[in-house]
MMTF fields as JSON, N, C-alpha, C and O atoms, coordinates in Angstrom:
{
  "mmtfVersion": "1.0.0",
  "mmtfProducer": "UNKNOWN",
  "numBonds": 411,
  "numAtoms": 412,
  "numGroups": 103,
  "numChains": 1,
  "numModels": 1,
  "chainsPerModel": [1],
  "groupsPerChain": [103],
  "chainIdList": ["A"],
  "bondAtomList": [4, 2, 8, 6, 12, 10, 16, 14, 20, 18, 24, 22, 28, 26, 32, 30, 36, 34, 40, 38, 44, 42, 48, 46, 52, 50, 56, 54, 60, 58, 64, 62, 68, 66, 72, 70, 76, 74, 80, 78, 84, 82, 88, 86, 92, 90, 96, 94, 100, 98, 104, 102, 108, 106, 112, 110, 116, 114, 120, 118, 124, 122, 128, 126, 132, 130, 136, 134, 140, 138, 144, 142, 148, 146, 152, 150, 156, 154, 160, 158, 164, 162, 168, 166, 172, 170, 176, 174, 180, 178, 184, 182, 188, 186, 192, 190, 196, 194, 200, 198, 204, 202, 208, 206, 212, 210, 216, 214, 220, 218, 224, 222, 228, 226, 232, 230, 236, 234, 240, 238, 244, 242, 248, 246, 252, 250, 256, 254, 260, 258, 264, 262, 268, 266, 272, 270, 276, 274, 280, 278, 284, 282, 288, 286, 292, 290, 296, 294, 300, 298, 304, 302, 308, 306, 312, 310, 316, 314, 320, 318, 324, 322, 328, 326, 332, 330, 336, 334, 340, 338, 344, 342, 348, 346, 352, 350, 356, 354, 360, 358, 364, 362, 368, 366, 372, 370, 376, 374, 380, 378, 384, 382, 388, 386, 392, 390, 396, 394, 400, 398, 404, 402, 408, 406],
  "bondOrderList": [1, 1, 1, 1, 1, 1, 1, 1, 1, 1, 1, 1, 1, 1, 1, 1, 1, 1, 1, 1, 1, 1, 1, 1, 1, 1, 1, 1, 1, 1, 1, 1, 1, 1, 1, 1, 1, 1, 1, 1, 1, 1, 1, 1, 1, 1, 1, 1, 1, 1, 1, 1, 1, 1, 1, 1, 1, 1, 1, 1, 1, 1, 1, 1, 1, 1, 1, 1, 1, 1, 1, 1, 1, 1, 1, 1, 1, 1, 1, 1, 1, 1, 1, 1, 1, 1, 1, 1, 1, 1, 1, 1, 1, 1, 1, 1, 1, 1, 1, 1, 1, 1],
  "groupList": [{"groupName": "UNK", "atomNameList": ["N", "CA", "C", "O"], "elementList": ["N", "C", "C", "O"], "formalChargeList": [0, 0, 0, 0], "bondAtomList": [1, 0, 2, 1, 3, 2], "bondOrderList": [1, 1, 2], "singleLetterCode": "X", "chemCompType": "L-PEPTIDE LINKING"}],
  "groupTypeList": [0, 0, 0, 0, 0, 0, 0, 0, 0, 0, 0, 0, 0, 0, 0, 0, 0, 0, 0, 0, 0, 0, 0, 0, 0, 0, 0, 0, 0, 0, 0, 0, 0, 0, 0, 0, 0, 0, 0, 0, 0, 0, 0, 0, 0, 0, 0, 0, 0, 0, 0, 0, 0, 0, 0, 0, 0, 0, 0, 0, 0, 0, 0, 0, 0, 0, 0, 0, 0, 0, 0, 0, 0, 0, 0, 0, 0, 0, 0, 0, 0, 0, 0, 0, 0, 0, 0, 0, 0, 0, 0, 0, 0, 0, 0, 0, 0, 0, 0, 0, 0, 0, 0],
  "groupIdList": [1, 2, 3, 4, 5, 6, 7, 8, 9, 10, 11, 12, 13, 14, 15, 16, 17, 18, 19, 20, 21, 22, 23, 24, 25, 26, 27, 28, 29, 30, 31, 32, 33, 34, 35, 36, 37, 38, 39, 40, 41, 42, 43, 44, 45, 46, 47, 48, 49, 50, 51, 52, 53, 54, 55, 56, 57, 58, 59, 60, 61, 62, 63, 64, 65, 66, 67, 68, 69, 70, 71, 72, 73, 74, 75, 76, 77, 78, 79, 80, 81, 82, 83, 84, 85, 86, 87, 88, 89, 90, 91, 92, 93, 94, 95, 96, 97, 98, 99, 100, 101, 102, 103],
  "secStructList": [7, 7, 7, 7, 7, 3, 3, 3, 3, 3, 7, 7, 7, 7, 3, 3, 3, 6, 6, 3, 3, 3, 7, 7, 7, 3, 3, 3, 3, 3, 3, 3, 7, 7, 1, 1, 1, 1, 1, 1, 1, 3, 3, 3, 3, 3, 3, 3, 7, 6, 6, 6, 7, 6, 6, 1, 3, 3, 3, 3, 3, 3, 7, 2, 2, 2, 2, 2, 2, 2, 2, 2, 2, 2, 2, 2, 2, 2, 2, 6, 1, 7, 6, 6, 6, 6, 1, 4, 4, 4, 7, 7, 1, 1, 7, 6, 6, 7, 7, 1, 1, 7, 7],
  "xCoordList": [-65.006, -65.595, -66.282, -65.62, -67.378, -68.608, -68.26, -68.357, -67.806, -67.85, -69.112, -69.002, -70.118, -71.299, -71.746, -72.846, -70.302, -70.272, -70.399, -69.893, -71.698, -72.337, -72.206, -72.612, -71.417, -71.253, -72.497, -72.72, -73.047, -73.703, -73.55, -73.111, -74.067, -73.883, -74.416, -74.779, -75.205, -75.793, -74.851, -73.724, -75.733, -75.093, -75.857, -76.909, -75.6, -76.572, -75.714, -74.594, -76.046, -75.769, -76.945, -78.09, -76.225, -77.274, -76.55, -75.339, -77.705, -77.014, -78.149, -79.29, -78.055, -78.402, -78.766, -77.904, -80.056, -80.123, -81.442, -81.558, -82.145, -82.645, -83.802, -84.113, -84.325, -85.185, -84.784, -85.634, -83.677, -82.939, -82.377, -82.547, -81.64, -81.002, -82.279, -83.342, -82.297, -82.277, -81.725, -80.569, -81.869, -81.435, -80.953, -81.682, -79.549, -79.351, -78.936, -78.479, -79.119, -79.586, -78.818, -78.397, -78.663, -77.35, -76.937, -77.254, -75.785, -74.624, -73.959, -73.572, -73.931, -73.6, -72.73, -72.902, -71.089, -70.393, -70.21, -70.595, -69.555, -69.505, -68.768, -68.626, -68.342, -67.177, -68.363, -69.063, -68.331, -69.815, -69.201, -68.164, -70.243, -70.6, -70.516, -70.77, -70.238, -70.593, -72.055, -72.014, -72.85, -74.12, -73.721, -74.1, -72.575, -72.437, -71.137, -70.866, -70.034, -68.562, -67.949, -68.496, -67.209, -66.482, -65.695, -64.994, -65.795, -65.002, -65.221, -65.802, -64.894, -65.734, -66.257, -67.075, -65.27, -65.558, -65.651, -65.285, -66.183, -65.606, -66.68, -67.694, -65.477, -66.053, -67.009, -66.747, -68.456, -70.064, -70.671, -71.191, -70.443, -71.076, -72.691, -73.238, -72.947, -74.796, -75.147, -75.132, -75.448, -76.273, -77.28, -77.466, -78.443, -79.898, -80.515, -79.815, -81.586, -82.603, -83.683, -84.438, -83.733, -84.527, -86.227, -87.004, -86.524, -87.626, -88.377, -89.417, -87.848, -88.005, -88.422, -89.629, -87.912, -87.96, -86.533, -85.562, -86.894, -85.625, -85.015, -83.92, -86.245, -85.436, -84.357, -83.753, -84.165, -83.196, -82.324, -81.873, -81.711, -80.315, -79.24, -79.536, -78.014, -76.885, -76.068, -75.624, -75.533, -74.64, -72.839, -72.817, -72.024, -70.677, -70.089, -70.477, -69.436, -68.506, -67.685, -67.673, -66.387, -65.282, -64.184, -64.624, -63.138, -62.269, -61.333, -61.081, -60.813, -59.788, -59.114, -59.472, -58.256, -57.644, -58.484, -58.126, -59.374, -60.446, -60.769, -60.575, -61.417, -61.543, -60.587, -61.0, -59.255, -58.28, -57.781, -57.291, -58.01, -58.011, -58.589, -58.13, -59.508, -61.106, -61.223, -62.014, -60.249, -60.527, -59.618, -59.91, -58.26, -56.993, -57.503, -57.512, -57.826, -58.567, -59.139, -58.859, -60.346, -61.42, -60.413, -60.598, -59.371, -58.816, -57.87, -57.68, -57.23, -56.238, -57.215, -57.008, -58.248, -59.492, -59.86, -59.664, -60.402, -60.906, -59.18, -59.031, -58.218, -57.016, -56.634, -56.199, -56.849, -56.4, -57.322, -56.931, -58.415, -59.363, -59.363, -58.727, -60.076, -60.215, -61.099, -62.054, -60.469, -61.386, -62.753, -62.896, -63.573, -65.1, -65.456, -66.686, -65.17, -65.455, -66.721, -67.563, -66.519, -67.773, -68.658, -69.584, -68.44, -69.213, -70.828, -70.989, -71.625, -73.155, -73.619, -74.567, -72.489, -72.561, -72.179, -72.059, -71.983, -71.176, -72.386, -72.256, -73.587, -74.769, -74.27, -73.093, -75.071, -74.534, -75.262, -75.136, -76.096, -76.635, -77.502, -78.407, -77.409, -78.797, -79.546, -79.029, -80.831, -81.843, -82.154, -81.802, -82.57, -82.02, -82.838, -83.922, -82.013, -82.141, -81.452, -81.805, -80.56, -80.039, -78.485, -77.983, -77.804, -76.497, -75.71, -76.2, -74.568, -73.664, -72.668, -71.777, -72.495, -71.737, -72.564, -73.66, -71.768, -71.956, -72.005, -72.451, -71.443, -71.144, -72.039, -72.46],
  "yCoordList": [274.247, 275.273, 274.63, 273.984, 274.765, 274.443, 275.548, 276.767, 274.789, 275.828, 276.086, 276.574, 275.575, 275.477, 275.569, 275.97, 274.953, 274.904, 273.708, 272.921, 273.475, 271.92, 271.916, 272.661, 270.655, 270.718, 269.247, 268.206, 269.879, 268.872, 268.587, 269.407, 267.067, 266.335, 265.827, 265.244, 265.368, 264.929, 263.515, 263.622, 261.998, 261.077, 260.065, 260.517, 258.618, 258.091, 256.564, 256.248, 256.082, 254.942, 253.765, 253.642, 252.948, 252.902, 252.657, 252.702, 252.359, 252.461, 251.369, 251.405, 250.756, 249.851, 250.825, 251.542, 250.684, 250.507, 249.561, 248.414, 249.944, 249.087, 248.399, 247.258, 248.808, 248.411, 247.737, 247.369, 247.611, 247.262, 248.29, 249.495, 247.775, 248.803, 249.537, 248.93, 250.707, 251.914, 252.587, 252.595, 253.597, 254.709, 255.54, 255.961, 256.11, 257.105, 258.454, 258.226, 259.454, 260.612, 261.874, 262.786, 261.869, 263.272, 262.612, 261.528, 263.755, 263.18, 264.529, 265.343, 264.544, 265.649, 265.609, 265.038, 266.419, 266.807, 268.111, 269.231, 267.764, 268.511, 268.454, 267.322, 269.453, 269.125, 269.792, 270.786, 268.922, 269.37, 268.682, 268.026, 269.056, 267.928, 266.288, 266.243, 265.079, 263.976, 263.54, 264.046, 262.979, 262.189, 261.218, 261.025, 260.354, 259.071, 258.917, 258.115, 259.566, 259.031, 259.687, 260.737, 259.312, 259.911, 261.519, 261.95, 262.15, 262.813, 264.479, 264.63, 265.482, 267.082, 267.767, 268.682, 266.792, 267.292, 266.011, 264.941, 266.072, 264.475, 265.43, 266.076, 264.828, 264.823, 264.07, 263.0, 264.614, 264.042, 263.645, 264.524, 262.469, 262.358, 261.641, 260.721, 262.304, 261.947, 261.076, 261.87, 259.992, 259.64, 259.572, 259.225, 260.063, 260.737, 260.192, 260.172, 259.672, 259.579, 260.333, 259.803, 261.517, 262.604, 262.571, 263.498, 261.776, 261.562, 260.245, 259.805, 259.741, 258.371, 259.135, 258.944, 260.131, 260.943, 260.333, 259.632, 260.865, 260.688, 259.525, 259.449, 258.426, 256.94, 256.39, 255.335, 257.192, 256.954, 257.418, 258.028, 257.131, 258.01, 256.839, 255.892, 257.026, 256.245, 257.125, 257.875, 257.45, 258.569, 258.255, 257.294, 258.698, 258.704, 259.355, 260.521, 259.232, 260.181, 259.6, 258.504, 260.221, 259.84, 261.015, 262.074, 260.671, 261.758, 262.09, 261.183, 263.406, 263.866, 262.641, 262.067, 262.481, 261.353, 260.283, 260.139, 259.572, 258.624, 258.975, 258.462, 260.243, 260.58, 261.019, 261.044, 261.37, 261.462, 260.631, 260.696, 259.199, 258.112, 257.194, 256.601, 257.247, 256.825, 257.503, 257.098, 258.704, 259.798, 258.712, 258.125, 259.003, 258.366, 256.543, 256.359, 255.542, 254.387, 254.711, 254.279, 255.897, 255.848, 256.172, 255.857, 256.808, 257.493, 256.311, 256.163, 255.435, 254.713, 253.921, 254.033, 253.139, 252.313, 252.477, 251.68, 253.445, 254.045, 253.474, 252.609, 254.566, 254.298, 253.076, 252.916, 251.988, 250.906, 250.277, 249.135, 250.619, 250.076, 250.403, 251.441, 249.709, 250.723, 251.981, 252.076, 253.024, 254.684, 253.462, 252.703, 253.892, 254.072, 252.635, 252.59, 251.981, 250.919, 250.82, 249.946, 251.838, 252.161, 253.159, 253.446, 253.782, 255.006, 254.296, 253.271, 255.04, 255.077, 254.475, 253.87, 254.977, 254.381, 253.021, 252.555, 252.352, 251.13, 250.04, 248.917, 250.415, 249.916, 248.58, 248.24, 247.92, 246.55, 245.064, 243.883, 245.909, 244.118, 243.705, 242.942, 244.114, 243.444, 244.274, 245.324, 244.273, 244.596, 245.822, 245.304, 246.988, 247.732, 247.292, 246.71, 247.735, 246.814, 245.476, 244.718, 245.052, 243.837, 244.032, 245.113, 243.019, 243.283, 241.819, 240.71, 242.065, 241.043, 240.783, 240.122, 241.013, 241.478, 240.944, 241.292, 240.171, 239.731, 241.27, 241.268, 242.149, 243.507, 243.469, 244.221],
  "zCoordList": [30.661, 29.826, 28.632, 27.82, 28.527, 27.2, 26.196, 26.34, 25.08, 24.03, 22.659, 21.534, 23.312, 23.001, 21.608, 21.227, 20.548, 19.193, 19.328, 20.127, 17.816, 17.923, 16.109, 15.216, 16.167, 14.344, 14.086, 14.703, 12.882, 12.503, 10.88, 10.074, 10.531, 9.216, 9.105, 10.126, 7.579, 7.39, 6.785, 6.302, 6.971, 7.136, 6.4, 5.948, 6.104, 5.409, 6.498, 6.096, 7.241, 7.802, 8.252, 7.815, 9.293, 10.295, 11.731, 11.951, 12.746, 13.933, 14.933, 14.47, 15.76, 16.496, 18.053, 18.561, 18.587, 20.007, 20.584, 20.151, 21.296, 22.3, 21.316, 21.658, 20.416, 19.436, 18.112, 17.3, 17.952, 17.11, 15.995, 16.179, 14.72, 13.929, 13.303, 13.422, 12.685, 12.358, 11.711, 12.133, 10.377, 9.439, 10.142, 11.04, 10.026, 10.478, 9.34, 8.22, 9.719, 8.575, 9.235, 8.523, 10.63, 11.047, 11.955, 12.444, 12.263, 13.333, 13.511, 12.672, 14.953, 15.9, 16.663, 17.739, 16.227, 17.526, 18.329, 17.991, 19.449, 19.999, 21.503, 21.964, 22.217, 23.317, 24.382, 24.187, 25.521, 26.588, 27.844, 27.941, 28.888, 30.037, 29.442, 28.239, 30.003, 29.48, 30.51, 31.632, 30.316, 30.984, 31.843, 32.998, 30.903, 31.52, 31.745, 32.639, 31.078, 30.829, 32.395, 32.732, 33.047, 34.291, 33.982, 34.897, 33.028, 33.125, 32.683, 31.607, 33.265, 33.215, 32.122, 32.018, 30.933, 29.637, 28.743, 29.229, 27.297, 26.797, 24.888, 24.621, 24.203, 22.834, 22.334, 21.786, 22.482, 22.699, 20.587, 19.9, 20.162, 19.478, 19.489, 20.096, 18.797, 18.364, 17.301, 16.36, 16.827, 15.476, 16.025, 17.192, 14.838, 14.928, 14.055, 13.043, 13.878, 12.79, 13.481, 14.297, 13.152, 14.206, 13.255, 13.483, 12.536, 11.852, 12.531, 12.04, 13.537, 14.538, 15.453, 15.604, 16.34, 17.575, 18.644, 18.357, 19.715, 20.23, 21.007, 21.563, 20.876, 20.981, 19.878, 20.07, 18.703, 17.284, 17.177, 16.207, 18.614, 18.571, 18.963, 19.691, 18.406, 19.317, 19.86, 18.991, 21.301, 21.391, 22.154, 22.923, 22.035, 22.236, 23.359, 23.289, 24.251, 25.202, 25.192, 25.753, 24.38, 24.098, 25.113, 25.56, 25.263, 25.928, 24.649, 23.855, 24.452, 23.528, 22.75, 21.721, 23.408, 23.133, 22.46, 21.291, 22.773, 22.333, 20.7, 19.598, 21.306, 19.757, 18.554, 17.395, 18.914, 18.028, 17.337, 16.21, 18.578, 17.647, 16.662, 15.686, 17.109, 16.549, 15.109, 14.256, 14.906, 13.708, 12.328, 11.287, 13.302, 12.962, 12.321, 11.104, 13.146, 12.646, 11.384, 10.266, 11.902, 10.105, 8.964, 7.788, 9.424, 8.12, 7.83, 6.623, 8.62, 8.397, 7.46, 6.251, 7.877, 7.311, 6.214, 5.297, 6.133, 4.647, 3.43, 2.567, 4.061, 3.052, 2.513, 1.372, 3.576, 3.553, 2.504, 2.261, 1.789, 1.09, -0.026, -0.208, -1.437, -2.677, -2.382, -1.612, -3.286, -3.143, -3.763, -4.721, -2.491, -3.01, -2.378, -2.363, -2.089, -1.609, -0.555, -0.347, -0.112, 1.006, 0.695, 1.453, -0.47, -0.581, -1.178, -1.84, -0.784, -1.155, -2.74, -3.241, -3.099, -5.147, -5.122, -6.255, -4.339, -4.4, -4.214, -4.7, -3.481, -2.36, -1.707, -1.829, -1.098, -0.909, -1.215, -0.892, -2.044, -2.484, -1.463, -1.802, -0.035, 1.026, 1.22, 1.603, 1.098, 1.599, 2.75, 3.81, 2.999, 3.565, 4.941, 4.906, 6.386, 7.728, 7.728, 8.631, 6.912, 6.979, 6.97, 6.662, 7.296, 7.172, 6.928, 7.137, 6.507, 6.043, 6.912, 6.379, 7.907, 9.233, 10.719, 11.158, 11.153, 12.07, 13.545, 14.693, 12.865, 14.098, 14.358, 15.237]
}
């Protein structure tokens, strides 16, 4: 069953695909069909830089589980750090498209 509720956010990241990294600006969930993942249903995230068109996307098919954890990590992550450490006020000193991170 598609419950055809699609939450969206606005986001300030970036995200990597076949062209290399990219701004990302929303991010979309939602519980659907998966495209690619094996399984009838799967918690479908989106990052979008929808001002690129629709090669500026990175997308997710996670199963329940997958994503409960994945939630659980960010929150453990974040805690584990000083408040603000990652937030937008903090910037990072490189150049934007660049990174300090081998990821």
């Amino acid at each position: 069953m598609c419950t055809y509720v699609t939450e969206k956010v606005a986001i300030d990241g970036s995200g990597k695909g076949a062209d290399g990294w990219f701004p990302l600006t929303l991010a979309t969930a939602y519980v659907d069909h998966p495209v690619h993942a094996p399984y009838g249903h799967t918690v479908n995230i989106d990052f979008l830089a929808p001002d690129r068109g629709p090669s500026a996307r990175v997308a997710v098919e996670l199963t329940e589980e997958a994503a409960l954890a994945l939630v659980g990590a960010i929150t453990r992550a974040l805690a584990s750090a000083p408040q603000g450490l990652a937030s937008a006020a903090q910037g990072s000193g490189a150049p934007r498209g660049t990174s300090t991170s081998s990821r």
